[in-house]
C-alpha positions in Angstrom: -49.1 -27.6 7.8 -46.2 -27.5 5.2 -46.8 -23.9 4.9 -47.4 -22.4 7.9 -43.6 -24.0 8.9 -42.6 -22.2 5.9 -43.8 -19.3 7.1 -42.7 -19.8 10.4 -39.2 -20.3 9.0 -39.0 -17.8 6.8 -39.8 -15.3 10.2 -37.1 -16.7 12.1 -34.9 -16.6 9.8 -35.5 -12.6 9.1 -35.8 -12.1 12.8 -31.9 -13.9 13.1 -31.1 -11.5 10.4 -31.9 -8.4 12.1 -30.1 -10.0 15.0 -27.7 -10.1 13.2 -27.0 -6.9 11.4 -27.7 -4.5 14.8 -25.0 -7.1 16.4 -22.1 -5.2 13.5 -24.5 -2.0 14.3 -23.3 -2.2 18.2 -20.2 -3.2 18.0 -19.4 0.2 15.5 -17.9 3.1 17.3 -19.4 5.5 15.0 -21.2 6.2 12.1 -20.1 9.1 9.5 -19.6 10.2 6.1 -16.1 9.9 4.5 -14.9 13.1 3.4 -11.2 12.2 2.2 -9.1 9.3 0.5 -5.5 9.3 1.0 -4.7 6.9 -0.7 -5.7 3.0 -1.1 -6.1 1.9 2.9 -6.0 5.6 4.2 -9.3 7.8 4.9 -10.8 10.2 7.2 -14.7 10.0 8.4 -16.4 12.5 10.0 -18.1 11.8 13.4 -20.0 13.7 15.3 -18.1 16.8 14.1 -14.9 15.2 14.8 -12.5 14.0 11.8 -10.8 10.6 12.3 -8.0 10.0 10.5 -8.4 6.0 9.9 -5.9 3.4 8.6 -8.1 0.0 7.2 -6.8 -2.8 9.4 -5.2 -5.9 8.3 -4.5 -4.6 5.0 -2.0 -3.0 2.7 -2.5 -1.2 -0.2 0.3 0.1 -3.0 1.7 3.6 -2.3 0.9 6.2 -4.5 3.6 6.5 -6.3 3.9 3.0 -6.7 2.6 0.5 -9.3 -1.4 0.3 -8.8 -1.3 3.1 -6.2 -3.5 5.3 -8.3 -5.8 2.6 -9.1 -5.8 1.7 -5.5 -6.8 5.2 -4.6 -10.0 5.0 -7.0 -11.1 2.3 -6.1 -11.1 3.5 -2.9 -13.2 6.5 -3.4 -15.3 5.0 -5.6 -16.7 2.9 -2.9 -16.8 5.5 -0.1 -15.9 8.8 -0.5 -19.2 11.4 0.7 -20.9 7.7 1.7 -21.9 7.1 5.1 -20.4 4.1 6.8 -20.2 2.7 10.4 -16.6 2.3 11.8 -15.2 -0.2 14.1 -12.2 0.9 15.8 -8.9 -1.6 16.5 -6.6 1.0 18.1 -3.7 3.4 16.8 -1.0 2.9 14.7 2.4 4.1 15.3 1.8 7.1 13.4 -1.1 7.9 15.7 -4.1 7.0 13.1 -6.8 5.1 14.0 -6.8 1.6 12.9 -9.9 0.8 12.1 -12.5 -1.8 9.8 -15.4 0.2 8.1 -19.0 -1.1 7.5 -20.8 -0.2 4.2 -24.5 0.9 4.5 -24.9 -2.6 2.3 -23.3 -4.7 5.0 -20.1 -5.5 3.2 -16.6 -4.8 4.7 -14.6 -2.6 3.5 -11.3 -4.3 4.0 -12.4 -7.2 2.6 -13.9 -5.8 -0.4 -10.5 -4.0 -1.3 -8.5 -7.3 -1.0 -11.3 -8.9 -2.7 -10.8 -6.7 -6.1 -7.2 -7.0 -5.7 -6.5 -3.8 -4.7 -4.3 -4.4 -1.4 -3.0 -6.9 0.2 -3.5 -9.4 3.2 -1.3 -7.5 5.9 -0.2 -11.0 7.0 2.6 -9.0 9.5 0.0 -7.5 11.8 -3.2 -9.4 10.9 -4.2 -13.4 10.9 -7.4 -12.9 9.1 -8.6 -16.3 7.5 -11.3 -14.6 5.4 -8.4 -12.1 4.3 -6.3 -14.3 3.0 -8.6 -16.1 1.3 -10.0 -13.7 -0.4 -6.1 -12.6 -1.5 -5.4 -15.9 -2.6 -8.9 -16.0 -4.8 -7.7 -12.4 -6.0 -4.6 -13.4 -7.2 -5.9 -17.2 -9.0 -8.0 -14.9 -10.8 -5.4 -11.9 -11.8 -7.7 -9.3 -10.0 -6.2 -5.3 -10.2 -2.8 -5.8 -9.2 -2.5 -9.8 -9.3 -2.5 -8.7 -13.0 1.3 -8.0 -13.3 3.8 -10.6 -13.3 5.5 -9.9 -9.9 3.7 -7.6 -8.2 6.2 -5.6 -5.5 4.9 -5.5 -1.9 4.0 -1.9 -0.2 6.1 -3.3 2.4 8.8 -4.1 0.1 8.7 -1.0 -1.6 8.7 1.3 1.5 11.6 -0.2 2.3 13.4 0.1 -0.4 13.1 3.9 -0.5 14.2 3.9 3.0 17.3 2.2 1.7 17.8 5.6 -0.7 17.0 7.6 1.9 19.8 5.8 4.1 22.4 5.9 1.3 21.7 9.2 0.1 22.1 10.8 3.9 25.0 8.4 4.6 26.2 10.5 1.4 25.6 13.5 2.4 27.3 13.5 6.1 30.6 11.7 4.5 31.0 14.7 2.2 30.4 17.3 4.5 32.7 15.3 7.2 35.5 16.3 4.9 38.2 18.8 4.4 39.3 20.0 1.0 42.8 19.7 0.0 44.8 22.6 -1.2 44.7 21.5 -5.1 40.5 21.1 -4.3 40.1 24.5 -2.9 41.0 26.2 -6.0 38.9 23.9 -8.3 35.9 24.5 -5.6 34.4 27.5 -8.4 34.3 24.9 -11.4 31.0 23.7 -12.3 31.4 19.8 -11.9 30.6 17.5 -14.8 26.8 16.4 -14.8 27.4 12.7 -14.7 29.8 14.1 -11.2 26.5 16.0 -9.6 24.3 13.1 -8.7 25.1 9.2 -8.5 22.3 7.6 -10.2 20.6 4.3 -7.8 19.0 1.5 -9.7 17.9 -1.6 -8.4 18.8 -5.2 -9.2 17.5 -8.9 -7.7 19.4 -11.5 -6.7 18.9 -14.1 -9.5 17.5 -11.4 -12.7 19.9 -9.5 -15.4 17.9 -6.3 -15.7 18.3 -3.4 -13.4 15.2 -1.1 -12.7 13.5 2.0 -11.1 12.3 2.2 -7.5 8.8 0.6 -7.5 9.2 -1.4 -10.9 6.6 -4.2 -10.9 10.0 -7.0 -11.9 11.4 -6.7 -8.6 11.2 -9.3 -6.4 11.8 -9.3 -2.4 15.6 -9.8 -2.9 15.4 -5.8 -4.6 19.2 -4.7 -4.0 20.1 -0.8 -4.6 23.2 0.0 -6.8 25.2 2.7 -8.9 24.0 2.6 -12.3 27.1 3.0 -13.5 27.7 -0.7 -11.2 25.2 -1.9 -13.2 26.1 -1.0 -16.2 29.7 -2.5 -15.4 28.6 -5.6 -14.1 26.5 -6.4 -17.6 23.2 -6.0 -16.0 20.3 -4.3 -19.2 18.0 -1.6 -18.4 14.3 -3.1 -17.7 11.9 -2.2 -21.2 8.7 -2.3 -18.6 10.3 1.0 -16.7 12.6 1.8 -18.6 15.0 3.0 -16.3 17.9 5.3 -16.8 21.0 4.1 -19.4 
């Protein structure tokens, strides 16, 4: 008797299996091959003969040319690129993509698996995934891929601090044009300015540290505040020696 209730077990519980896996099947909007990377949460799949641009919900990898956002990118592709895989759609994002979770032909998620590795991060801003952050927190106990660096920056972070250079440098930009040379300036307009006069030079400092660094250095920390280097340099703050910034 012992056996056949094995046996009997061991059917239901492949049967619930099956159940199980064509449940993720249906709920997929469609299945395709992956035929791009972007970069470490960007791809596009192809569906019937229709490319989809998708953005991996509820997570958020490093930007390209950020610290890790190569590495991001690989990892990436080595787990999907010219793979089929079923996506499940979650609507647009505000650049139009589709947000999106993707199913690998093993069963794993992709999203998951990213965070797992320590490749991205938990988007906790737009996503309350349990299974998310846990796997982030595990990622980072264990120094996975980018948990590896001291104080790893944020993509969020570091977007915005670029917008910040962006902001300044246009601010820049329309204050100069705004206004009128003076007599003496107009006849010093030919000579060739000197090159520390071309370009103002923007580091980046944290509230509590004594180093200034580049854009995207893995030292800064949220409080990441943009200055002159010449600011910097007069306030006593050191050049960083991990990226070596401009002296």
């Amino acid at each position: 008797m012992s056996n056949i209730f094995k046996r009997c077990f061991l059917v239901v519980f492949l049967v619930l299996g099956l159940i199980g896996t064509n449940v993720q099947l249906a709920k997929a909007d469609c299945n395709g091959k992956i035929i791009s990377v972007a970069d470490g949460d960007t791809l596009t799949v192809e569906c019937d003969n229709k490319q989809i641009e998708v953005r991996l919900d509820g997570i958020d990898a490093p930007e390209t040319n950020q610290s890790y956002g190569d590495k991001a990118t690989e990892f990436l592709s080595s787990l999907v690129f010219d793979k089929t895989v079923n996506l499940i759609e979650k609507g647009k994002d505000k650049y139009g993509r589709t947000l999106g979770v993707i199913l690998l032909s093993d069963g794993r998620i992709l999203n998951r698996e990213i965070v797992k590795e320590g490749f991205a991060w938990h988007y906790k801003q737009y996503s309350n995934d349990t299974t998310l952050n846990k796997l982030e927190k595990e990622a980072k106990s264990s120094h996975k891929g980018l948990w590896n660096d001291v104080d790893p920056t944020a993509p969020w972070d570091f977007r915005h601090s670029t917008e910040i250079i962006d902001e300044t440098s246009s601010a820049k930009i329309k204050s100069d044009s705004n206004q009128k040379p003076s007599t003496s300036q107009k006849t010093q307009e030919f000579k060739p300015e000197k090159k520390s006069e071309q370009k103002e030079i923007i580091v980046y400092i944290t509230r509590t540290g004594t180093k200034y660094h580049r854009v995207g250095c893995q030292y800064l920390r949220k409080s990441v505040i943009p200055i002159s280097l010449k600011e910097a340099k007069n306030r006593g703050y050191l050049p960083c020696s991990r990226c070596n910034p401009p002296y």
